[in-house]
TIBA-672993 format. One record per residue (C-alpha): residue number from 1; x, y, z. Coordinates in nm, 3 decimals. Example, Ala and Ser with C-alpha at 12.3 -4.5 7.8 and 13.67 -1.06 7.14 Angstrom:
# TIBA-672993
<atom n="1" px="1.230" py="-0.450" pz="0.780"/>
<atom n="2" px="1.367" py="-0.106" pz="0.714"/>
END
This chain:
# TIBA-672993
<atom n="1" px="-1.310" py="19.039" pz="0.412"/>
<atom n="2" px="-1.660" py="18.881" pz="0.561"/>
<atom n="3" px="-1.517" py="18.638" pz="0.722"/>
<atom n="4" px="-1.240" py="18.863" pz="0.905"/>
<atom n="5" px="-1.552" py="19.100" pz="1.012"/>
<atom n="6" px="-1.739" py="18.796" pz="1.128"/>
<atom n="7" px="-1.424" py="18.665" pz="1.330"/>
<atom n="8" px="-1.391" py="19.050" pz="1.487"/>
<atom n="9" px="-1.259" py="18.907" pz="1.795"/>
<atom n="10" px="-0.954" py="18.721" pz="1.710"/>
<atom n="11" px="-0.876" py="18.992" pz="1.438"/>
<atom n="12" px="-0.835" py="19.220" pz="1.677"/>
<atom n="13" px="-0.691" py="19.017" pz="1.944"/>
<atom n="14" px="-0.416" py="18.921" pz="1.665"/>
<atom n="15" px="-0.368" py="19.291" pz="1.581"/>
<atom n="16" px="-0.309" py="19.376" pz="1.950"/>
<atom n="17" px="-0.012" py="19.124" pz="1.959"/>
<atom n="18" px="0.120" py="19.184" pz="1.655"/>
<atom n="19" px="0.122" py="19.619" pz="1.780"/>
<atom n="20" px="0.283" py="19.415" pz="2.149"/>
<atom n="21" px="0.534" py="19.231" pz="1.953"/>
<atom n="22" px="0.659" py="19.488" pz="1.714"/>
<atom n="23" px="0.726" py="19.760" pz="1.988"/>
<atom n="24" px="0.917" py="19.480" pz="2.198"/>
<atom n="25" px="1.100" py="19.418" pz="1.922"/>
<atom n="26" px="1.133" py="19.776" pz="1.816"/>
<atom n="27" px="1.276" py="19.837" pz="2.164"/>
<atom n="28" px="1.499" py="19.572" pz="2.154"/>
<atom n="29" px="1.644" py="19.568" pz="1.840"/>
<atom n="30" px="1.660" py="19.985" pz="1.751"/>
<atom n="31" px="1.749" py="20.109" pz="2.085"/>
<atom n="32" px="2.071" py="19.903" pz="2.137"/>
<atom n="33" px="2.156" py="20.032" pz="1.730"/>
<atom n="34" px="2.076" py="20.341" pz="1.806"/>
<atom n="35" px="2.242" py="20.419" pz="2.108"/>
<atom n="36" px="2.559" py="20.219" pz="1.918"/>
<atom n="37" px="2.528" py="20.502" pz="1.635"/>
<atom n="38" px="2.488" py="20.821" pz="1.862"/>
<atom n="39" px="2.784" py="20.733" pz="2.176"/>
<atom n="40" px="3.098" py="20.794" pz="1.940"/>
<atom n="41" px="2.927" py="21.179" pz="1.901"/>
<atom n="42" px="2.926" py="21.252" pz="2.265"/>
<atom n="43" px="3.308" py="21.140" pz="2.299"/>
<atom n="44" px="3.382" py="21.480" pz="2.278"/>
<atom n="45" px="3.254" py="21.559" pz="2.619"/>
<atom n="46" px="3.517" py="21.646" pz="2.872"/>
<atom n="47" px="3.737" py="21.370" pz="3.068"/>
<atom n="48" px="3.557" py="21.153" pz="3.286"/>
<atom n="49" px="3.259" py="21.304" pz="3.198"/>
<atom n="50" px="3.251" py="21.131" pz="2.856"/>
<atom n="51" px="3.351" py="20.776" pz="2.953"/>
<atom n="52" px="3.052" py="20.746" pz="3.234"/>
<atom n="53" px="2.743" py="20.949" pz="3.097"/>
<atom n="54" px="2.874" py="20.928" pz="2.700"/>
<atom n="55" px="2.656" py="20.569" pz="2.711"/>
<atom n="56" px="2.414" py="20.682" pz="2.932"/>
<atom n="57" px="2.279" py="21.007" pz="2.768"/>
<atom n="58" px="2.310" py="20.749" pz="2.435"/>
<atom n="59" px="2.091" py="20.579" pz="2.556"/>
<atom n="60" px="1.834" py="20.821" pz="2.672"/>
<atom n="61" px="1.833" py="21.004" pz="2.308"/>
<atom n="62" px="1.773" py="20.632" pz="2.163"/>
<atom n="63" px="1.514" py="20.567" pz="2.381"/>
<atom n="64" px="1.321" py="20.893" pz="2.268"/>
<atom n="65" px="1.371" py="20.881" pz="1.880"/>
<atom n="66" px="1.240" py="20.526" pz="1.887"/>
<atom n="67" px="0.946" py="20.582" pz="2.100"/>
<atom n="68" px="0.865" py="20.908" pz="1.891"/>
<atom n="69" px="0.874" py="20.700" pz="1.546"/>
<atom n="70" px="0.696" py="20.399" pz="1.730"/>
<atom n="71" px="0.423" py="20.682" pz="1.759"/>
<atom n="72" px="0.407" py="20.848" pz="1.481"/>
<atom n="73" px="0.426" py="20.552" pz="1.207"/>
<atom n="74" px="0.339" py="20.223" pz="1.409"/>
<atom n="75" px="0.010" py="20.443" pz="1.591"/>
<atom n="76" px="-0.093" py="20.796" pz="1.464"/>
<atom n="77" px="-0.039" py="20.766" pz="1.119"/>
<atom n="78" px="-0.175" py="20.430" pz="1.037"/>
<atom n="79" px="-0.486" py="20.499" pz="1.257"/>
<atom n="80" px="-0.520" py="20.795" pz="1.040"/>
<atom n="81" px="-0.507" py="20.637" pz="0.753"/>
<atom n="82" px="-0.769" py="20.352" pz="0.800"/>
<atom n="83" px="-1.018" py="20.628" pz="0.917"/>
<atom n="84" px="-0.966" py="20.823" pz="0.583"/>
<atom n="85" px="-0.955" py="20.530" pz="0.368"/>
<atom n="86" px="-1.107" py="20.241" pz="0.588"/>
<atom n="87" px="-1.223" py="20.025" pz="0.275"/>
<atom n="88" px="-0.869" py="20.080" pz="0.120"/>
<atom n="89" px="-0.678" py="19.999" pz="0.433"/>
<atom n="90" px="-0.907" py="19.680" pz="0.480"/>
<atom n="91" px="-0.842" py="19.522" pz="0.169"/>
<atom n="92" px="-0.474" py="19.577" pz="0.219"/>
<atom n="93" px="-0.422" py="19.435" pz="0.525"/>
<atom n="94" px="-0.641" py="19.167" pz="0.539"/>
<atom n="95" px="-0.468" py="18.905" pz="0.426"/>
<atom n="96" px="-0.118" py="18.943" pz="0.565"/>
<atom n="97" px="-0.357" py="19.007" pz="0.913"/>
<atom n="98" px="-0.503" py="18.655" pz="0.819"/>
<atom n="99" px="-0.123" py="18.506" pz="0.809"/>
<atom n="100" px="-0.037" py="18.597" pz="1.086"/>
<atom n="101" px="-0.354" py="18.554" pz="1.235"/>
<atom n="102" px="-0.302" py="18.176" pz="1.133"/>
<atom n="103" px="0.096" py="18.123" pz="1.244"/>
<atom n="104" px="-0.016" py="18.248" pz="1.595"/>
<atom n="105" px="-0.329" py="18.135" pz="1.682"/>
<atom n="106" px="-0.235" py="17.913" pz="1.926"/>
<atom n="107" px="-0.092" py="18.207" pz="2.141"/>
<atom n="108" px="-0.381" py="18.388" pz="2.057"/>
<atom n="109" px="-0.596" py="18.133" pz="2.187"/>
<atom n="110" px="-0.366" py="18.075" pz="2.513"/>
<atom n="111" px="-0.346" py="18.450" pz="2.621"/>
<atom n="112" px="-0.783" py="18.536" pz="2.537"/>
<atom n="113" px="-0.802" py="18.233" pz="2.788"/>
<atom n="114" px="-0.574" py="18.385" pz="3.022"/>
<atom n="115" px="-0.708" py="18.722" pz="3.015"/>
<atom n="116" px="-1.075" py="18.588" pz="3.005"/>
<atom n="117" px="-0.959" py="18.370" pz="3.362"/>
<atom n="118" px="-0.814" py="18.697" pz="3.514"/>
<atom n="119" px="-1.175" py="18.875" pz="3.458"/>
<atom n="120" px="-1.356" py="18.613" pz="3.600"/>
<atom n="121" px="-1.142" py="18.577" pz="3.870"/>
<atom n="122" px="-1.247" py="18.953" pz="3.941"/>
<atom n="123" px="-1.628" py="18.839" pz="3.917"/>
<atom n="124" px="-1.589" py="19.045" pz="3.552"/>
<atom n="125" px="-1.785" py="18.869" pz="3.225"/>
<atom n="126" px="-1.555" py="18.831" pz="2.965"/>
<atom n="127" px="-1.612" py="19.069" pz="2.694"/>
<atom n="128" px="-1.707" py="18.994" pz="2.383"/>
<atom n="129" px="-1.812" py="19.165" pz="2.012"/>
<atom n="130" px="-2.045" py="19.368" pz="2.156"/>
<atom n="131" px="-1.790" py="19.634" pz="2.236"/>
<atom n="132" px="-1.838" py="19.743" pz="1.895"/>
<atom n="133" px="-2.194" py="19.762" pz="1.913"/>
<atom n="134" px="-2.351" py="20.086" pz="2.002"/>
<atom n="135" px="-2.654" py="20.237" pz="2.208"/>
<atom n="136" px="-2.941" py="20.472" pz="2.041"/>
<atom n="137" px="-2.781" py="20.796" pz="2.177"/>
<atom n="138" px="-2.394" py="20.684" pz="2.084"/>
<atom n="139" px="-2.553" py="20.646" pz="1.706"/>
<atom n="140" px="-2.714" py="20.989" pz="1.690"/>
<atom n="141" px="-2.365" py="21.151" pz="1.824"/>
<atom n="142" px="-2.202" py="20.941" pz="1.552"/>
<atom n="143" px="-2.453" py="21.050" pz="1.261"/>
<atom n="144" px="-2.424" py="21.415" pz="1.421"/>
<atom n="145" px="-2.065" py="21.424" pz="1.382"/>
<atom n="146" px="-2.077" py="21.305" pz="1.045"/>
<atom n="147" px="-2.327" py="21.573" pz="0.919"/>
<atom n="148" px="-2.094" py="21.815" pz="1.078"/>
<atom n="149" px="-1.826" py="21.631" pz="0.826"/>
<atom n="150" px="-2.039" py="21.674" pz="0.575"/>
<atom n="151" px="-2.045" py="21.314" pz="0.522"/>
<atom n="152" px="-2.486" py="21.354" pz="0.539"/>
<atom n="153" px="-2.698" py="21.575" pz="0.491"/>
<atom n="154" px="-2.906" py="21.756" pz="0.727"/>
<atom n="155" px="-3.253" py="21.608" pz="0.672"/>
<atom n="156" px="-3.065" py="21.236" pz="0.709"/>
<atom n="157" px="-2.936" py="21.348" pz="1.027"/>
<atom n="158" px="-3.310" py="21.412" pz="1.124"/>
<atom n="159" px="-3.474" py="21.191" pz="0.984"/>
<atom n="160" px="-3.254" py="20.893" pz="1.189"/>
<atom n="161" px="-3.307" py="21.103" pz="1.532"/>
<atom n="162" px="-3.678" py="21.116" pz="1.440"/>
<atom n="163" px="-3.623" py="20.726" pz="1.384"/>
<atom n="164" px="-3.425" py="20.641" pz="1.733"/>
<atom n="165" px="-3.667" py="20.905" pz="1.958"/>
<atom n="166" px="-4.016" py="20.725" pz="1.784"/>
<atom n="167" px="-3.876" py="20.415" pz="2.073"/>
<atom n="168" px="-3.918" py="20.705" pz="2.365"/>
<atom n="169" px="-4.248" py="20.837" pz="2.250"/>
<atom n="170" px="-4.604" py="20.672" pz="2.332"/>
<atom n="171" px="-4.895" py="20.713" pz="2.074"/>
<atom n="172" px="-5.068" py="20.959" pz="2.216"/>
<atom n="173" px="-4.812" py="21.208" pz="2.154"/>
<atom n="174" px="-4.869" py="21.197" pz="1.791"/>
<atom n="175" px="-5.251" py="21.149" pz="1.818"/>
<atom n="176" px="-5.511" py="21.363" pz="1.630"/>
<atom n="177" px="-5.716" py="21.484" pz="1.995"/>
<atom n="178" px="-6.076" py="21.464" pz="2.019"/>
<atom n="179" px="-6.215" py="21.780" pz="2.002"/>
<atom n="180" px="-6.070" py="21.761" pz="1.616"/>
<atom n="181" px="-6.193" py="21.456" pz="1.573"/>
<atom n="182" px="-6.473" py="21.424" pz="1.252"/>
<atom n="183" px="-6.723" py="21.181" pz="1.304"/>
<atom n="184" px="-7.097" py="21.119" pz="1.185"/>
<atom n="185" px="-7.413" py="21.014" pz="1.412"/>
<atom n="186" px="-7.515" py="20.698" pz="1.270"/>
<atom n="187" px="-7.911" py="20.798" pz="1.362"/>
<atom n="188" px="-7.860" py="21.119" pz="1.145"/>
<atom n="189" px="-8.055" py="21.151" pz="0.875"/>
<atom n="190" px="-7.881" py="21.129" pz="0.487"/>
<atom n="191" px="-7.889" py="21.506" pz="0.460"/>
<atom n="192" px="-7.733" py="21.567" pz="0.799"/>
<atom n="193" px="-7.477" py="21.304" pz="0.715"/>
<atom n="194" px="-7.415" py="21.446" pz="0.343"/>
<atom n="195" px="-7.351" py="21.767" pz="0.517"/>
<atom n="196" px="-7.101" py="21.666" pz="0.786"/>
<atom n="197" px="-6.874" py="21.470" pz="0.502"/>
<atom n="198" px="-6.899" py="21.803" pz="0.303"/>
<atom n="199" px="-6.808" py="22.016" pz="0.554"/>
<atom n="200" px="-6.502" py="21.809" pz="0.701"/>
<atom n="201" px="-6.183" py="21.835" pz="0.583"/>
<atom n="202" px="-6.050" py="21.482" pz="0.643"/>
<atom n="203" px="-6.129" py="21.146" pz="0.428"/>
<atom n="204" px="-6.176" py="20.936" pz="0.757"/>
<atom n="205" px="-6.459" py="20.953" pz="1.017"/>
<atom n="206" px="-6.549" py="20.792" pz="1.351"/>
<atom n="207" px="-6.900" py="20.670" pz="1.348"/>
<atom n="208" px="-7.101" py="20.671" pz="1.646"/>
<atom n="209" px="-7.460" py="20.680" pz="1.792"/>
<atom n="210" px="-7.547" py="21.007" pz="1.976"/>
<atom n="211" px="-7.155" py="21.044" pz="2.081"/>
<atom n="212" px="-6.843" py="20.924" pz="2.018"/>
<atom n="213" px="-6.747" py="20.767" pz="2.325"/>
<atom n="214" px="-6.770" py="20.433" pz="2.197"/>
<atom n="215" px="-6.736" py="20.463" pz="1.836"/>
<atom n="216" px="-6.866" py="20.174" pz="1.621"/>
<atom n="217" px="-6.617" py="20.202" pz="1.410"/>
<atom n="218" px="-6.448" py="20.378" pz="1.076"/>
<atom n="219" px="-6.559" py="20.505" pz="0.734"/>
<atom n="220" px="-6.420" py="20.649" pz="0.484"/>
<atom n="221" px="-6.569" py="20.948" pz="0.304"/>
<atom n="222" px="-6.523" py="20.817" pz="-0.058"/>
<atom n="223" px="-6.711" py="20.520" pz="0.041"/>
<atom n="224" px="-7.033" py="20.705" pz="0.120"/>
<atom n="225" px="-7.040" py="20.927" pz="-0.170"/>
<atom n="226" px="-7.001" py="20.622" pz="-0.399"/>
<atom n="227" px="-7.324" py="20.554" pz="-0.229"/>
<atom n="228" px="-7.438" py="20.862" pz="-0.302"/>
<atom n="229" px="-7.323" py="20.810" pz="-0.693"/>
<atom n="230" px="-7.422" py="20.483" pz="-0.715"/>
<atom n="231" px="-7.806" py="20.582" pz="-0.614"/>
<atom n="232" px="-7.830" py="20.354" pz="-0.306"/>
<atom n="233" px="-7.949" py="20.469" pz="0.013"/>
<atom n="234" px="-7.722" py="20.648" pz="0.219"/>
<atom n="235" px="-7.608" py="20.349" pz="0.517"/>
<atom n="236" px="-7.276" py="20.418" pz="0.685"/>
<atom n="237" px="-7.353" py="20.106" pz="0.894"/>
<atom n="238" px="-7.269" py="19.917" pz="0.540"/>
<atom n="239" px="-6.969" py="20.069" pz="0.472"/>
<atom n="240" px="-6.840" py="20.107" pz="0.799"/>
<atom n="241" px="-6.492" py="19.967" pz="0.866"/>
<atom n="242" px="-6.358" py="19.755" pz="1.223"/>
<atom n="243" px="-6.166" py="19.990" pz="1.411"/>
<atom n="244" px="-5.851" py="19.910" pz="1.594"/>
<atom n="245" px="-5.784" py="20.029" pz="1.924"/>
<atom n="246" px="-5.466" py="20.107" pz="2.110"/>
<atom n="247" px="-5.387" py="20.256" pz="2.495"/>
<atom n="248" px="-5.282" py="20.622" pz="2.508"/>
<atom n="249" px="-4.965" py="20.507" pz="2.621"/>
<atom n="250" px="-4.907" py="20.229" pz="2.333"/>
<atom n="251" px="-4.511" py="20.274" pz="2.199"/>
<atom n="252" px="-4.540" py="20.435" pz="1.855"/>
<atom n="253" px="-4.373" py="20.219" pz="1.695"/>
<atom n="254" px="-4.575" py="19.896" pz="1.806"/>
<atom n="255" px="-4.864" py="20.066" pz="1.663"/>
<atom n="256" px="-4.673" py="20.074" pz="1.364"/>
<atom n="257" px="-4.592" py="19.727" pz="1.327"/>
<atom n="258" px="-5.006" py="19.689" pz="1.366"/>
<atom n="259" px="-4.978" py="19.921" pz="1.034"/>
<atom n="260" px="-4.802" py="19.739" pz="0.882"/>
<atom n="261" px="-4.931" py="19.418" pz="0.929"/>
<atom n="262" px="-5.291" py="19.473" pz="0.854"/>
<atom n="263" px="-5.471" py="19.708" pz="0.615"/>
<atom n="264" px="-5.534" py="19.965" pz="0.900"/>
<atom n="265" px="-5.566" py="20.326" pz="0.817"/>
<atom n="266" px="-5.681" py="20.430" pz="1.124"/>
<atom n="267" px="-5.644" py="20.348" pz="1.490"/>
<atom n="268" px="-5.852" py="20.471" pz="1.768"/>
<atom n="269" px="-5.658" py="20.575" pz="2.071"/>
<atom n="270" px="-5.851" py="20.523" pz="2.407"/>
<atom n="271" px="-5.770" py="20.581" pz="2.801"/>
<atom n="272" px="-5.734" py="20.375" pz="3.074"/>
<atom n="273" px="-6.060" py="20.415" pz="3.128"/>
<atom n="274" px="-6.179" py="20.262" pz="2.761"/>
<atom n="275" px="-6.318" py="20.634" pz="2.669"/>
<atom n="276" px="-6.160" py="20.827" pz="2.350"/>
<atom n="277" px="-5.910" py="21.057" pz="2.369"/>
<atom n="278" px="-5.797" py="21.043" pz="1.956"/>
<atom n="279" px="-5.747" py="20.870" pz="1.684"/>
<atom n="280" px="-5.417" py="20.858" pz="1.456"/>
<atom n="281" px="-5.353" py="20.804" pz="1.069"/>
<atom n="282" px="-5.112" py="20.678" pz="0.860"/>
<atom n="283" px="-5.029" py="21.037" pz="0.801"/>
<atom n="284" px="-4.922" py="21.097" pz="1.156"/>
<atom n="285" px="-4.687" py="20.784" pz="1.201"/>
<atom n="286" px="-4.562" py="20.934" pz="0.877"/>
<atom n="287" px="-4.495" py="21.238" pz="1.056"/>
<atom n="288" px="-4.300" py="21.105" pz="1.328"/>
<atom n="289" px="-4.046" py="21.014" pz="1.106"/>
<atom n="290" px="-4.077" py="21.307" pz="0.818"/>
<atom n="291" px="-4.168" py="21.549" pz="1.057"/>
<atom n="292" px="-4.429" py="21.762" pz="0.945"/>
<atom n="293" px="-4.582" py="21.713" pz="0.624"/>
<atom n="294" px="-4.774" py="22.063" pz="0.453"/>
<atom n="295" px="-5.153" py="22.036" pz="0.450"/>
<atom n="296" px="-5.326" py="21.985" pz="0.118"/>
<atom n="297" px="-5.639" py="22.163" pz="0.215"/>
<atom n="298" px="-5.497" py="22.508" pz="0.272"/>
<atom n="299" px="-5.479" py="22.466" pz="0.613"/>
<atom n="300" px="-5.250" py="22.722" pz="0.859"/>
<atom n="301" px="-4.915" py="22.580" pz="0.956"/>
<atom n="302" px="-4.839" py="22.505" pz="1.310"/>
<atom n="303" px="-4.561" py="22.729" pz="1.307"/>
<atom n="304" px="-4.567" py="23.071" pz="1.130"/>
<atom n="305" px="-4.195" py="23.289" pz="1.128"/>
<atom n="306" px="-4.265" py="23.651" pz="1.203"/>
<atom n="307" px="-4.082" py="23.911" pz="1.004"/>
<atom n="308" px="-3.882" py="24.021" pz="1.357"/>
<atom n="309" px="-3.829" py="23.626" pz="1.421"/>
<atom n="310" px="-4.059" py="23.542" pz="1.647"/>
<atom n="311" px="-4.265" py="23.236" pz="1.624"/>
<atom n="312" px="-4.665" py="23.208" pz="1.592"/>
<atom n="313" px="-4.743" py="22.834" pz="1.727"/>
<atom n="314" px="-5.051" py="22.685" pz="1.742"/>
<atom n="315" px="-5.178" py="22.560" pz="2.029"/>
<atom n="316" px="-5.224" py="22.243" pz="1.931"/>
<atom n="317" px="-4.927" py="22.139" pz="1.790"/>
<atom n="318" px="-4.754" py="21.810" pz="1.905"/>
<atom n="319" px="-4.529" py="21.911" pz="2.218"/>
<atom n="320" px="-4.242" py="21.710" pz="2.084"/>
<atom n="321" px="-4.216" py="21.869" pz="1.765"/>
<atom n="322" px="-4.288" py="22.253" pz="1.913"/>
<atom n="323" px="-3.975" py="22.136" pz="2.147"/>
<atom n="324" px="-3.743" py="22.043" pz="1.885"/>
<atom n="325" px="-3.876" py="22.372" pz="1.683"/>
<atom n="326" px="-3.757" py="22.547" pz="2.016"/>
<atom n="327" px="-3.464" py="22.374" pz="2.102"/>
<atom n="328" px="-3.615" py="22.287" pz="2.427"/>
<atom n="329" px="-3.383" py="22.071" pz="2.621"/>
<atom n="330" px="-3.614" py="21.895" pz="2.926"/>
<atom n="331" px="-3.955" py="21.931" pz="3.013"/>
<atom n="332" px="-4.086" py="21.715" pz="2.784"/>
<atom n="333" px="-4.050" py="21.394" pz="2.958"/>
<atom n="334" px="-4.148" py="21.528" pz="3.329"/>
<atom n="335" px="-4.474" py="21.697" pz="3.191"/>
<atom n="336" px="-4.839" py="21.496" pz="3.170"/>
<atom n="337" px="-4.917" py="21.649" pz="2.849"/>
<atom n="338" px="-4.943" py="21.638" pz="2.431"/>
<atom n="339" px="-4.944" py="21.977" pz="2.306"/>
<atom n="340" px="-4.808" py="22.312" pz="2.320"/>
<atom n="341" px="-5.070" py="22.429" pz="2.482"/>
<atom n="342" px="-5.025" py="22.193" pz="2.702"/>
<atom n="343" px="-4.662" py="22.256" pz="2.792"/>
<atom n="344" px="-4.786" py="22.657" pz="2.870"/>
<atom n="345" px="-5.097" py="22.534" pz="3.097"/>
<atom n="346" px="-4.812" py="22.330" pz="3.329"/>
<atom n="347" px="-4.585" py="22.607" pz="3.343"/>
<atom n="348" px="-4.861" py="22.864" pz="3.428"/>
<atom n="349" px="-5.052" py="22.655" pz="3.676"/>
<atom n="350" px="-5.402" py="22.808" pz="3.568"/>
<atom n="351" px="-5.631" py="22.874" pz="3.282"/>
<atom n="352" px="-5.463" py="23.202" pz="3.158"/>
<atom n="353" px="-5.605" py="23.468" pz="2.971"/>
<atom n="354" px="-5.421" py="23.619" pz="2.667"/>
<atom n="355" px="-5.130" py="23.846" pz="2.713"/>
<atom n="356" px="-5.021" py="23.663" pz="3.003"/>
<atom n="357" px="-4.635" py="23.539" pz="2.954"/>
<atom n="358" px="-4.345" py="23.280" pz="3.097"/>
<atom n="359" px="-4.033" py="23.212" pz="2.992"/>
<atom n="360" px="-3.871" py="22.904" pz="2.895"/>
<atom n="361" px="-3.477" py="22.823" pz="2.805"/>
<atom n="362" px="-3.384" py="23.143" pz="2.716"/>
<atom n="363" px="-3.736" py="23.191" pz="2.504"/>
<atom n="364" px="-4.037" py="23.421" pz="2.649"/>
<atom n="365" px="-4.382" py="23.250" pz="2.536"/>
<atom n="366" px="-4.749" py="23.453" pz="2.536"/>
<atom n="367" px="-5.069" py="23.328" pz="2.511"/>
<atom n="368" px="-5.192" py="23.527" pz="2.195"/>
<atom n="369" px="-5.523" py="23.409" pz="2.174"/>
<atom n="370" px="-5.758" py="23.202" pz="2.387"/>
<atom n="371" px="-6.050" py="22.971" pz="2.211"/>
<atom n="372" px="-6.323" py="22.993" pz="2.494"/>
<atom n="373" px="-6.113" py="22.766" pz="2.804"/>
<atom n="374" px="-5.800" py="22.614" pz="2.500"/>
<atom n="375" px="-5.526" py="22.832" pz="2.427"/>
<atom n="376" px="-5.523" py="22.856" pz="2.078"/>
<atom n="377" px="-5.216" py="23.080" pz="1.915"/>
<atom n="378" px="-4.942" py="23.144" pz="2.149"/>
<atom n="379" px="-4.620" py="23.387" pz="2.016"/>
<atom n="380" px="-4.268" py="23.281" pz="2.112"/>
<atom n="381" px="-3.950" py="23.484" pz="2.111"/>
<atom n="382" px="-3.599" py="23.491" pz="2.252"/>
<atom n="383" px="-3.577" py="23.669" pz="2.500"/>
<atom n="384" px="-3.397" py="23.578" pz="2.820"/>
<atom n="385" px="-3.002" py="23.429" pz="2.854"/>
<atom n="386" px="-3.105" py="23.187" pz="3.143"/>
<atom n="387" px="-3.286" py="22.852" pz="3.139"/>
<atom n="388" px="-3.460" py="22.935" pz="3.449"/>
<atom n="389" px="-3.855" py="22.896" pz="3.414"/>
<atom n="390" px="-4.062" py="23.171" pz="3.536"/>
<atom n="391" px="-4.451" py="23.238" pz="3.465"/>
<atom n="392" px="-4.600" py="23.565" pz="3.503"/>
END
């Protein structure tokens, strides 16, 4: 069986002549029979009517029956059944495949060359294997029809689209932004410092000197309370960690591979003009596969179902996930943005004020609440048939 898969090409090119041969000889060999079988019936047409059409309309009947069966049990069915039963139907055939494979290899050979001459001849390459290899967005139609089939289940369906659209997607789509970024001033004084790492709800921190700008680099909060424990002096400069730093616009999945190949749990995310804009976790390259994982610390969701359907969305939430919540079909890849929030500020065109409204796909979305100049809660329901953008 390997080696038959690994030889694809001259399998197939062997099945092709042995479908070639088989209705050639079908045709020769069962319509002559045939139309031997049905003439004596149609002697009982009228006079001369019967001696000139009698072989004709023989014919014609012959030609139709074996065509039909040619179809139905040389094509349909057998194509049928090595769909339903493909390991089955393998095993089966392989062998007498092989044969026959072996008898007429030579012609094989002699008509691939032939054909391969007549494509170049057209300034065509000749094809090859790869016309059983398939693009990203041929595999997620092929895993979406087999969920359909039941043949997976939903969350595998997602989870391999999540895997196929992380190659689309640059880092700073999943990033944690600044403004939630916790960090400690490395000129703060113990108590200032104790109190930042007990008032933060995250285990890593950005350490920096009067900013964060430039950070210095990476702690993690366990490591200064074993300070703390241990009775040492309180130094984040001694516990403090390299960071590693990626572009904004860094494919996710090569910051992945840095993941993976060091002991990184934390990457700072910078713009082209070296100043932060976020940092991302191992938790949020998680995400981008998983989707999005509940928060330990009690936190609100992003995404809160209202009991008449509508949706609560934070502002902040990832614009690629709130679209896939939405079932937003563009947008996403014309727009200069990261968030939700985002998304509304482009299709509004100004700093809005809460209450004000567009609508999007067939959804209406309202700013809910503003956060001084962010829009932080916004309230999304269907509302309109058309898929025609309008902001109010």
């Amino acid at each position: 069986m390997k080696r038959a898969v690994d030889n694809l090409d001259a399998n197939l090119a062997a099945t092709q002549l042995g479908i070639t041969i088989s209705s050639l000889a079908l045709g020769w060999v069962g319509e002559p029979a045939l139309a031997h079988l049905i003439e004596p019936l149609l002697s009982a047409l009228p006079g001369s009517l019967a001696t000139a059409s009698s072989h004709v309309i023989a014919v014609a009947i012959s030609f139709v029956i074996i065509t039909a069966l040619h179809i139905v049990l040389g094509e349909l069915a057998p194509k049928s059944l090595a769909l339903q039963r493909s390991e089955g139907t393998a095993l089966w055939v392989v062998r007498p495949l092989g044969l026959f494979l072996f008898l007429l290899r030579p012609a094989i050979i002699g008509l691939n060359g032939l054909g391969n001459l007549v494509l170049r001849l057209c300034g065509l390459r000749p094809g090859t294997g790869e016309g059983s290899l398939h693009s990203p967005e041929e595999l997620k139609l092929l895993v979406a029809a087999s969920q359909e089939a039941g043949l997976l289940h939903q969350t595998q369906q997602e989870l391999v689209e999540r895997v196929f659209n992380i190659g689309d997607r640059r880092i700073a789509d999943i990033m944690t932004p600044r403004r939630d970024v916790d960090w400690i001033d490395a000129d703060d004084s113990p108590d200032e410092i104790l109190r930042t790492i007990r008032d933060c709800r995250h285990e890593q921190l950005l350490v920096g000197r009067g900013d964060i700008d430039e950070p210095l680099g990476m702690i993690l909060k366990k490591d200064l309370l074993d300070q703390v424990l241990d009775g040492k002096a309180l130094d984040p400069m001694a516990v403090m960690r390299e960071p590693v730093i990626v572009h904004e616009g860094t494919p996710i999945f090569r910051v992945l591979d840095q993941f993976k190949r060091a002991p990184v749990r934390l990457a700072i995310v910078i713009d082209e003009y070296g100043s932060l804009e976020g940092i991302v976790t191992q938790t949020d390259l998680l995400e981008a596969i998983a989707g999005d994982l509940p928060d330990l610390d009690g936190e609100d969701p992003d995404v809160v179902v209202r009991e008449d359907g509508s949706l609560l969305i934070d502002g902040m939430m990832l614009a690629h996930d709130a679209f896939a919540r939405l079932g937003f079909k563009s947008g996403l890849a014309e727009g200069d943005f990261h968030t939700f929030a985002g998304f509304a500020l482009s299709q509004l065109g100004h700093l809005p004020e809460a209450g004000e409204h567009f609508d999007y796909e067939g959804w209406r979305v309202e700013i809910l609440d503003m956060d001084g100049r962010r829009i932080d809660k916004l309230l999304a329901r269907r509302e309109l048939p058309t898929s025609t953008p309008a902001a109010i």
